[in-house]
C-alpha positions as CSV (number, residue, x, y, z in Angstrom):
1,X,0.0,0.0,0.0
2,X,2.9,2.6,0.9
3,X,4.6,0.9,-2.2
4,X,1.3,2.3,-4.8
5,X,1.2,5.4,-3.0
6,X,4.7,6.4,-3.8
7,X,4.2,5.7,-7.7
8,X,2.3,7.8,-8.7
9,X,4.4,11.3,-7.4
10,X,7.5,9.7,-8.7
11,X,6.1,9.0,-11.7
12,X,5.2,12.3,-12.2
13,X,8.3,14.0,-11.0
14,X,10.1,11.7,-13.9
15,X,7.5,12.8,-16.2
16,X,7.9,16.3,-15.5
17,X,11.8,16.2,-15.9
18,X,11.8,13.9,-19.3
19,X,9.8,16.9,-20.6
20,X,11.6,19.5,-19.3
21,X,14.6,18.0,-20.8
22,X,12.9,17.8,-24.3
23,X,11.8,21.2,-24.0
24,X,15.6,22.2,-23.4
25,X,16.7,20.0,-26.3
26,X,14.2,22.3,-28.8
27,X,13.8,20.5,-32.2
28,X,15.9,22.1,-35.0
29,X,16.1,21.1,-39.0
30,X,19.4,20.1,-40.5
31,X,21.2,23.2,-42.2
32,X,24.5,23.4,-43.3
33,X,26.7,26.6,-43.7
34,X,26.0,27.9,-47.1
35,X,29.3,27.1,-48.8
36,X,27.9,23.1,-48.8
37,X,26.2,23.2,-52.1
38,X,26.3,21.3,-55.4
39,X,29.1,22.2,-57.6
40,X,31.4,23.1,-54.8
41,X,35.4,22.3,-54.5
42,X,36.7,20.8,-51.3
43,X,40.3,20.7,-50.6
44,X,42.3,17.4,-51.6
45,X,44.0,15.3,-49.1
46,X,42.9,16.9,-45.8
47,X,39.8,16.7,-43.4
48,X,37.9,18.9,-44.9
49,X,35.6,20.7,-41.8
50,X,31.7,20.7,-42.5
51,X,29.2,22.2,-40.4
52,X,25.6,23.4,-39.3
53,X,22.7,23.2,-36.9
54,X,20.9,20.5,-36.2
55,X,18.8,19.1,-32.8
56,X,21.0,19.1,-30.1
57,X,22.1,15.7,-28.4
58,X,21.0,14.1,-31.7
59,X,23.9,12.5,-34.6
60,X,25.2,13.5,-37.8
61,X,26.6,11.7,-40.2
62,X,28.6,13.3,-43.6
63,X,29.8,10.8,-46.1
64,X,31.5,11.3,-49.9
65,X,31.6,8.6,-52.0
66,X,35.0,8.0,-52.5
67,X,34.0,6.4,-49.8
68,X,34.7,8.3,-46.5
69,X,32.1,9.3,-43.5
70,X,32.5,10.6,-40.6
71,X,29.6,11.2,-37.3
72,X,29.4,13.6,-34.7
73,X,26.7,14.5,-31.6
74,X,25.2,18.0,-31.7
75,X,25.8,20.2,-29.1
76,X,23.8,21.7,-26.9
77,X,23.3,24.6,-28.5
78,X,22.3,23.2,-32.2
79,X,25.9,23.5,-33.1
80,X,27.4,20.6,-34.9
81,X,31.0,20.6,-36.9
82,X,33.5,17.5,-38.0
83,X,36.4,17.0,-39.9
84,X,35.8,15.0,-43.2
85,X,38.8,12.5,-44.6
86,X,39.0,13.8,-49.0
87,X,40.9,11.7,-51.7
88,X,43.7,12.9,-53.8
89,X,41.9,15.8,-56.5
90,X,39.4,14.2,-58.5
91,X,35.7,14.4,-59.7
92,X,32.8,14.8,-59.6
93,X,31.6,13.0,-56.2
94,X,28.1,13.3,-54.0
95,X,28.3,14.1,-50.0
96,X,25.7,13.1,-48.3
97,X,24.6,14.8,-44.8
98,X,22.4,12.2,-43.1
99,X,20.0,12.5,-39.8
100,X,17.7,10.3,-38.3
101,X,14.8,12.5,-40.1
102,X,16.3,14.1,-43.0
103,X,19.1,14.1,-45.6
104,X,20.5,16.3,-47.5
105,X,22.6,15.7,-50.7
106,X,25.3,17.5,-52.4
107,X,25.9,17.1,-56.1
108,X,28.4,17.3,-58.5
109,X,31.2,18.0,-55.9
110,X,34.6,18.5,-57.2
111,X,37.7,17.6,-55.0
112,X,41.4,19.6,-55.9
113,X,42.6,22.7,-54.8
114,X,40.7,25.8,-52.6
115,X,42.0,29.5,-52.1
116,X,40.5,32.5,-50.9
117,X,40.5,35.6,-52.6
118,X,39.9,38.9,-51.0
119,X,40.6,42.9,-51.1
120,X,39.3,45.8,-52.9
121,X,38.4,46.8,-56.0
122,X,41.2,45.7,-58.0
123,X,40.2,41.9,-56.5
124,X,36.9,42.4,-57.2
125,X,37.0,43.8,-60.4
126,X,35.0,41.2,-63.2
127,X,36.5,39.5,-65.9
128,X,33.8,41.6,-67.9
129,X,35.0,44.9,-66.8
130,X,33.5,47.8,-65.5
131,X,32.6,49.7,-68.5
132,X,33.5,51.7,-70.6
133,X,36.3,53.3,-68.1
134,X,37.8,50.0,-66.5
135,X,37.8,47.2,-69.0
136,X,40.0,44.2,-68.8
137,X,42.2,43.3,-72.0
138,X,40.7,41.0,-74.3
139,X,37.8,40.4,-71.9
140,X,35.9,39.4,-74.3
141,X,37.7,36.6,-75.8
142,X,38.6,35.4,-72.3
143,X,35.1,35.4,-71.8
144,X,33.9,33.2,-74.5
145,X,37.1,30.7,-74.0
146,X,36.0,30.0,-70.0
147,X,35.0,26.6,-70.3
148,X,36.3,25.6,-67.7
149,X,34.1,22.9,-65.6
150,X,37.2,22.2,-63.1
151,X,37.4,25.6,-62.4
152,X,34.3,27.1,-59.4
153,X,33.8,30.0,-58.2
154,X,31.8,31.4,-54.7
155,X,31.4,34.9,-54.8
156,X,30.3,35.9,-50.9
157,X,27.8,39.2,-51.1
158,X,28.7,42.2,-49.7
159,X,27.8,42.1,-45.9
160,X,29.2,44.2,-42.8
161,X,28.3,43.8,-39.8
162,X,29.4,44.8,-36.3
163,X,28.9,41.5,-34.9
164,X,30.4,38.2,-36.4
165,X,27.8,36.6,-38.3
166,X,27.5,32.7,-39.2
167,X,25.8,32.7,-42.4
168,X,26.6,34.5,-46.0
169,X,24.9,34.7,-49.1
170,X,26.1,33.3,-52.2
171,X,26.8,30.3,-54.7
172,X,28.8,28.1,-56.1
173,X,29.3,28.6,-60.0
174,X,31.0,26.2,-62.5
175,X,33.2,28.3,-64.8
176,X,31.7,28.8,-68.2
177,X,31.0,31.8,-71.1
178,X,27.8,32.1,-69.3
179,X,29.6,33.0,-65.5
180,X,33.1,33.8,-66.0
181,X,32.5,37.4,-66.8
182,X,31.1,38.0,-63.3
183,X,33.8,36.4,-61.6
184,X,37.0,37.9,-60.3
185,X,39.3,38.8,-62.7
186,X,42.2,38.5,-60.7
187,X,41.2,35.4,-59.2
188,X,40.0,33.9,-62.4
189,X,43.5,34.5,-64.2
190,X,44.8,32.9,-60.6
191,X,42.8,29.9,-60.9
192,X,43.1,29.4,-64.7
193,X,46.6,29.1,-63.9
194,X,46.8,26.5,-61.4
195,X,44.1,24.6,-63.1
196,X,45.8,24.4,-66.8
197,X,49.5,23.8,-65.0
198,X,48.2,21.3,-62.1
199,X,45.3,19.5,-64.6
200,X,43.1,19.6,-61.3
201,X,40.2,21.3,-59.8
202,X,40.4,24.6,-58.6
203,X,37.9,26.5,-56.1
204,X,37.8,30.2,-55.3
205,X,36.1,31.6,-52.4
206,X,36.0,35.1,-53.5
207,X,34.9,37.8,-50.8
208,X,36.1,41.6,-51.6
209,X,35.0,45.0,-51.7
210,X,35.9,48.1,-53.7
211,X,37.3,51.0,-51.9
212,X,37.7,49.0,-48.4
213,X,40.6,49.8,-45.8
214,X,42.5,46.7,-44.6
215,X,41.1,47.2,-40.8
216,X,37.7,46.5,-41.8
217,X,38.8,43.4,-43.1
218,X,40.9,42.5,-39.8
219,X,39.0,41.1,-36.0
220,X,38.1,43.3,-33.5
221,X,40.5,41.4,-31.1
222,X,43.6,41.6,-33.6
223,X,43.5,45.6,-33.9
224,X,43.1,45.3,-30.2
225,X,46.3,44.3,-29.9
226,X,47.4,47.1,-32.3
227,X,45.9,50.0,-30.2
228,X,45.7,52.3,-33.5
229,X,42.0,51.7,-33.6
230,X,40.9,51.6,-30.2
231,X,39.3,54.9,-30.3
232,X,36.4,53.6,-33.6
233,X,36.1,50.1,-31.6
234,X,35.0,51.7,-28.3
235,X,32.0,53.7,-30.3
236,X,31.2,50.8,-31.9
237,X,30.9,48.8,-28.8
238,X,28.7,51.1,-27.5
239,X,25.4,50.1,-28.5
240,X,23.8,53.5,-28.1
241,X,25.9,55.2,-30.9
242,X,23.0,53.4,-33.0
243,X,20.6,56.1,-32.1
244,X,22.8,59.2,-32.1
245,X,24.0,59.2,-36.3
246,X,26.0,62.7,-35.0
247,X,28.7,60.0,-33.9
248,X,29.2,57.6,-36.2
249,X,27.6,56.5,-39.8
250,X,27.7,52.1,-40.3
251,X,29.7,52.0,-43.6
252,X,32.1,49.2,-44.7
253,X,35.6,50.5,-43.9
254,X,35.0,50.4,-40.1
255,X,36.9,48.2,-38.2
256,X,36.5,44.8,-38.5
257,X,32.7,45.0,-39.8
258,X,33.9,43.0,-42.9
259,X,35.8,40.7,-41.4
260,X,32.5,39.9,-39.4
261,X,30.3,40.2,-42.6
262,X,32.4,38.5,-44.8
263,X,35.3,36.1,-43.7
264,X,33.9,35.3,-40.3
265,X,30.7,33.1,-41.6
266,X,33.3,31.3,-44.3
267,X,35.6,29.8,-41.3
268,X,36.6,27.3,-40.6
269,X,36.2,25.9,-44.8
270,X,39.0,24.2,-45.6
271,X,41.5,26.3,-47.9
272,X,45.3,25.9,-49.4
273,X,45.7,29.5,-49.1
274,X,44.4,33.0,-49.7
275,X,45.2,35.6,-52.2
276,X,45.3,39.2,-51.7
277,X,44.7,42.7,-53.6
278,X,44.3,45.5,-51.4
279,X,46.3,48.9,-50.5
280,X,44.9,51.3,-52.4
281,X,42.3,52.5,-49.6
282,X,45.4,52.3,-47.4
283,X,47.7,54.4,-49.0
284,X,48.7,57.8,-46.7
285,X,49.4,55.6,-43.4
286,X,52.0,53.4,-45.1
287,X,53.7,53.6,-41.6
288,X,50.8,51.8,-40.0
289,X,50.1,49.5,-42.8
290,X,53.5,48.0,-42.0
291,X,52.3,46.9,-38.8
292,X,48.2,46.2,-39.6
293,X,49.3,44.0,-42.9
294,X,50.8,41.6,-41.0
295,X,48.6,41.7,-38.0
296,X,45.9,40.8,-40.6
297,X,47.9,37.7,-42.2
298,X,48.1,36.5,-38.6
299,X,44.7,37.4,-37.7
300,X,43.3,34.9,-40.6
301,X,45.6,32.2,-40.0
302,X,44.8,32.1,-36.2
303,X,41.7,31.8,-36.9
304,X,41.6,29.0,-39.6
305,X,44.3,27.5,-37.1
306,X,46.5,27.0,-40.3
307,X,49.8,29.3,-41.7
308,X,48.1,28.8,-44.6
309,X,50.3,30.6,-47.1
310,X,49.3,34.3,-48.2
311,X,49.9,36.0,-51.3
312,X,49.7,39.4,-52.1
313,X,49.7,41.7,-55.1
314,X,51.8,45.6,-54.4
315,X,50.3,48.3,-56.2
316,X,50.7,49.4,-59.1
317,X,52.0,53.0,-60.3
318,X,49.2,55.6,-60.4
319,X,49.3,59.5,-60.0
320,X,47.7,59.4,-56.2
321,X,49.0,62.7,-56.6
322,X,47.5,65.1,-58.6
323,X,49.6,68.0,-58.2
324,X,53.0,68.3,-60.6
325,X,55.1,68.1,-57.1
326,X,56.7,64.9,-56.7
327,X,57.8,65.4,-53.4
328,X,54.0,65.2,-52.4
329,X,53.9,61.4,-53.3
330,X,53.1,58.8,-51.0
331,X,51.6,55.6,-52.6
332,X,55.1,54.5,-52.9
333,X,55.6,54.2,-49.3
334,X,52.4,52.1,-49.3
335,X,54.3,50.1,-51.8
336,X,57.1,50.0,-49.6
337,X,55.4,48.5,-46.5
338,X,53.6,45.7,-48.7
339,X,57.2,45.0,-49.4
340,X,58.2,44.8,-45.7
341,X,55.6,42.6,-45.1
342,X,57.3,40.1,-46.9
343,X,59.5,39.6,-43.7
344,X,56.0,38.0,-42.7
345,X,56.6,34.0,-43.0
346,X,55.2,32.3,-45.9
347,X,53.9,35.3,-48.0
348,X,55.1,36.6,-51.4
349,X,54.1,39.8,-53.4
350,X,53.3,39.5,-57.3
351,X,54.9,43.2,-58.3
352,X,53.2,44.9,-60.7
353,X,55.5,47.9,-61.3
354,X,55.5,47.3,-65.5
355,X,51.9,46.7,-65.7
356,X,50.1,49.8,-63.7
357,X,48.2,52.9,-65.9
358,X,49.3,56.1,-64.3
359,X,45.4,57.1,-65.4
360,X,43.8,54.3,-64.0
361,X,43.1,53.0,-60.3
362,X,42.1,49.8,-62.1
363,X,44.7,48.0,-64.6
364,X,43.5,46.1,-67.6
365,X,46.1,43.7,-67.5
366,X,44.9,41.4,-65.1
367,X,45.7,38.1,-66.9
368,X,49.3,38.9,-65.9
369,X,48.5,39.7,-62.2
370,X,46.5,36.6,-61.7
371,X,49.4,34.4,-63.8
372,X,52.3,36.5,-61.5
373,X,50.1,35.2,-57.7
374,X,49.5,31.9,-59.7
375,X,53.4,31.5,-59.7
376,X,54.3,32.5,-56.4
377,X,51.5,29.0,-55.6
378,X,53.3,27.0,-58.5
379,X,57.0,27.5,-56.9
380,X,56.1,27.6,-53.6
381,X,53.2,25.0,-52.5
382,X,53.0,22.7,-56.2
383,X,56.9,22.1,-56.4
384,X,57.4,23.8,-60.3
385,X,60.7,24.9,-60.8
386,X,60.7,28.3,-61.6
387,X,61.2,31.9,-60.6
388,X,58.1,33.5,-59.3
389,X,59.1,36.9,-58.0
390,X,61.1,39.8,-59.5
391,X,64.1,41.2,-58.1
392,X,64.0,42.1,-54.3
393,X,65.9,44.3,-52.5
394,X,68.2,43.0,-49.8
395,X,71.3,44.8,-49.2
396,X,73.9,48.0,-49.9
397,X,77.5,48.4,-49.5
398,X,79.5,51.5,-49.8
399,X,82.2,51.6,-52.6
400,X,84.0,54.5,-52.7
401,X,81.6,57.2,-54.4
402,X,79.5,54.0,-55.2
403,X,76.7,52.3,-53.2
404,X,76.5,48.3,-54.7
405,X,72.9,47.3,-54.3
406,X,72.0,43.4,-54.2
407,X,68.8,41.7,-54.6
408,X,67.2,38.5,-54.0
409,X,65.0,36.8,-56.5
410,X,67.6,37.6,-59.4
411,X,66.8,34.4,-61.6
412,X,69.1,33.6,-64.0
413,X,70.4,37.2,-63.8
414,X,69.7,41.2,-63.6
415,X,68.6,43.0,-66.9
416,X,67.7,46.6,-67.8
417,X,64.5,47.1,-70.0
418,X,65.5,50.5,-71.7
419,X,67.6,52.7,-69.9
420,X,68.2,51.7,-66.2
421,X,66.5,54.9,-64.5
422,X,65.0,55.4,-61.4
423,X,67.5,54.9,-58.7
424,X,68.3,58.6,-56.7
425,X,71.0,58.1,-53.9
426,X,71.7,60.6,-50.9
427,X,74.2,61.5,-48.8
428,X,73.9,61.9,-45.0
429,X,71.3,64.7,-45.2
430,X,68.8,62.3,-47.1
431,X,69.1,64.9,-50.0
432,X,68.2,62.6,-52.9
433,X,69.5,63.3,-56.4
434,X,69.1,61.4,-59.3
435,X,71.7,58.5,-59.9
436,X,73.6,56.8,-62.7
437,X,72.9,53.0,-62.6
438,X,74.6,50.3,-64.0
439,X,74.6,46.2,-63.8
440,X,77.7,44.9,-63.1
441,X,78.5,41.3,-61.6
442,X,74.3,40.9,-61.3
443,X,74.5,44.0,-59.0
444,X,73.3,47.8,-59.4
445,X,76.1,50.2,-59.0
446,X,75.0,53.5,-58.1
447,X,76.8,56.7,-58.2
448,X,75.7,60.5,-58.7
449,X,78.8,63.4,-59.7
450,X,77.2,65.5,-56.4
451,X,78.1,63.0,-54.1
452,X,81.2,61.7,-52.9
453,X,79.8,59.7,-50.0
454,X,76.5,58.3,-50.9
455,X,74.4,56.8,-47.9
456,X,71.1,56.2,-48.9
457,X,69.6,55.0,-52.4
458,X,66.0,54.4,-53.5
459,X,64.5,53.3,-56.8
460,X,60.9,54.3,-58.3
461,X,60.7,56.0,-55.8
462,X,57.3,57.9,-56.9
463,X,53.7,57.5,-57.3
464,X,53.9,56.6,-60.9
465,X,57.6,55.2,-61.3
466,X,58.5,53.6,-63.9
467,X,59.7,49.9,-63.8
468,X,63.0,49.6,-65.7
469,X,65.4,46.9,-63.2
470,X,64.0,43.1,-64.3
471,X,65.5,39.7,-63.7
472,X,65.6,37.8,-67.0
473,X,62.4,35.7,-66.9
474,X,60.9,39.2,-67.0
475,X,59.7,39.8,-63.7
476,X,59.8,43.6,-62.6
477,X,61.8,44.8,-59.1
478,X,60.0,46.2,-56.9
479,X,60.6,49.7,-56.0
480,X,62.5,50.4,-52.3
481,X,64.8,52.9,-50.3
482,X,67.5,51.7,-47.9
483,X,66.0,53.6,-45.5
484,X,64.9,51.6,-42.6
């Protein structure tokens, strides 16, 4: 008798907490992130991550089939992420994400190569052109020659945000006459590349935005650490600035509201690397970039947990400058800093000194950038031997009335393309005058009638210099100063 009475209140205490538990564990439907969808490119030979939402406490399976799966447990919160095993590059395979209640499938899925591609408007920039001011050369022709169905493209829409977000809108698109004039240009060329040198898939995520600053790309913790941008992160921390436009207008080149918009939704997707087109938006603070560049590589590869590597495109020459006073320009600093970035393991700069418009923001030629970042990839990460960089800066010497400059990235040898202009040396006062140059013993000898003890030297030293030191295979030095 005390035995029945007891039932019944325990009974209902376990009833009450089974349902309060299901209540907790809410019922959610399977979604993946919005890069899992047909026609995309995983990366080959790695475990690939995948991810979504999903009832918590409940499994997940993800299989390909080339014949790999892989299960995890939701979390509590809905979250659910693994780490898929993919074959050597190959194609076209089906992924299945299975449930208990639902499955979704993924078609025509290409394995091979992924990279990023991100910056401003010289990265974004469409094979088409922007017309009739910014075309690209022969954009046409490349146009109606894209068929490439190896080659896919996801072009993330322009987003910023103040808070990290954890979806994007976009698509995956197979390369064709039909798409390829949308795409990148840059990142096209890039991809074409790889694609007709490796004989393998090739995937661009492409996420850029004309006229942006390299902070709003960058996380609100990594400026933190900067302290240059303390000041705009405090008033953007502070929700009531929302309500009080006097203080502060939402735009896109705040800090860190692309990298929230833009690049935060598409981690951790599994990439080879990340290429990179950007400085124009900087140029003016070329002191700062030398610091906020590299903070940025970091930022991105601490955050994919991978030193993934990073290439980057300098500048080209263009009259920043619009007064006839040379000593007013800047941009070539900016170049500068992109160059002493370089000290920034596992990057390399595509130089673009020979192939800039001194009336245009925008070169045509961007077959030749995208071929130029290709090769930096092809030397450095696919094992082709060849010479991917032009000649680099990397020490002087004092000879007499002579300063001997050396380079790395020579190739088979310096060579002068016309005269050899460009290079100005200085004495102690930093009074630059222009210098005769001249290659001897694949160095640059340097000397100038005014000055019997040179100190300094510097080369395209100007908003629109003019490239005239190559190394044989053609490649274009970069322009520098000794100055530290």
């Amino acid at each position: 008798m005390y035995k029945q009475s007891l039932f019944g209140p325990i009974a209902m205490v376990l009833c009450l907490l089974f349902t309060s538990c299901q209540v907790g564990q809410e019922k959610k439907a399977l979604k993946l992130n919005e890069l899992f969808t047909n026609h995309m490119v995983l990366q080959q030979n790695e475990e690939v991550a995948f991810w979504g939402v999903y009832t918590p406490g409940e499994k997940v399976a993800v299989s390909g089939s080339w014949g790999k799966e892989e299960t995890t447990t939701v979390i509590n919160n809905g979250n659910w992420t693994l780490n898929l095993p993919t074959p050597k590059a190959g194609g076209p395979f089906t992924v299945n994400i299975v449930t208990k209640d639902s499955t979704i499938t993924i078609n025509d899925v290409m394995i091979g190569e992924v990279w990023l591609a991100s910056g401003q408007s010289n990265m974004e920039m469409p094979v088409k052109g922007w017309l009739p001011n910014n075309p690209i050369d022969n954009s046409e022709k490349e146009i109606a020659d894209a068929n490439y169905p190896g080659i896919r493209m996801f072009t993330v829409m322009k987003t910023f945000s103040l808070e990290p977000l954890d979806t994007l809108l976009g698509q995956w698109e197979v390369a064709s006459p039909e798409t390829a004039g949308e795409f990148s240009a840059t990142a096209w060329f890039f991809a074409q590349r790889l694609h007709q040198e490796l004989n393998i898939p090739i995937g661009i995520i492409h996420a850029s935005w004309g006229g942006t600053v390299a902070e709003a790309w960058t996380s609100k913790g990594q400026l933190k650490k900067l302290g240059d941008f303390d000041k705009a992160i405090e008033i953007l921390e502070d929700s009531s600035f929302l309500t009080r436009p006097n203080i502060l207008k939402l735009h896109q080149n705040l800090p860190t509201v692309l990298f929230n918009g833009m690049l935060h939704p598409i981690i951790p997707f599994t990439i080879k690397g990340a290429i990179w087109y950007q400085g124009e938006a900087n140029v003016g603070r070329a002191e700062q970039y030398k610091k906020l560049f590299p903070a940025m590589i970091e930022d991105w590869r601490e955050k994919w947990n991978n030193e993934f590597p990073f290439y980057f495109v300098q500048i080209a020459p263009y009259k920043y400058n619009q007064s006839p006073d040379v000593s007013s320009d800047i941009s070539q600093k900016l170049r500068d800093a992109q160059r002493y970035s370089l000290k920034t393991k596992n990057t390399g700069m595509a130089v673009t000194m020979d192939i800039g418009n001194f009336e245009n923001i925008h070169p045509a030629n961007k077959q030749e950038v995208g071929a130029r970042l290709a090769g930096l990839a092809l030397a450095n990460d696919y094992g082709k031997q060849l010479v991917a960089s032009g000649p680099l800066y990397k020490s002087f010497e004092p000879s007499g009335n002579k300063l001997i400059l050396d380079f790395d990235c020579k190739g088979t040898g310096l060579m002068a393309k016309g005269s050899l202009s460009g290079f100005e040396i200085a004495a102690a006062d930093k009074k630059y005058v222009s210098a005769v140059a001249k290659i001897v013993d694949n160095k640059v000898q340097v000397f100038a009638a005014s000055i019997a003890q040179p100190e300094y030297a510097r080369y395209a030293w100007w908003d629109n210099g003019i490239a005239t030191l190559f190394n044989k295979e053609g490649l274009p030095a970069s322009s520098f100063t000794t100055e530290e």
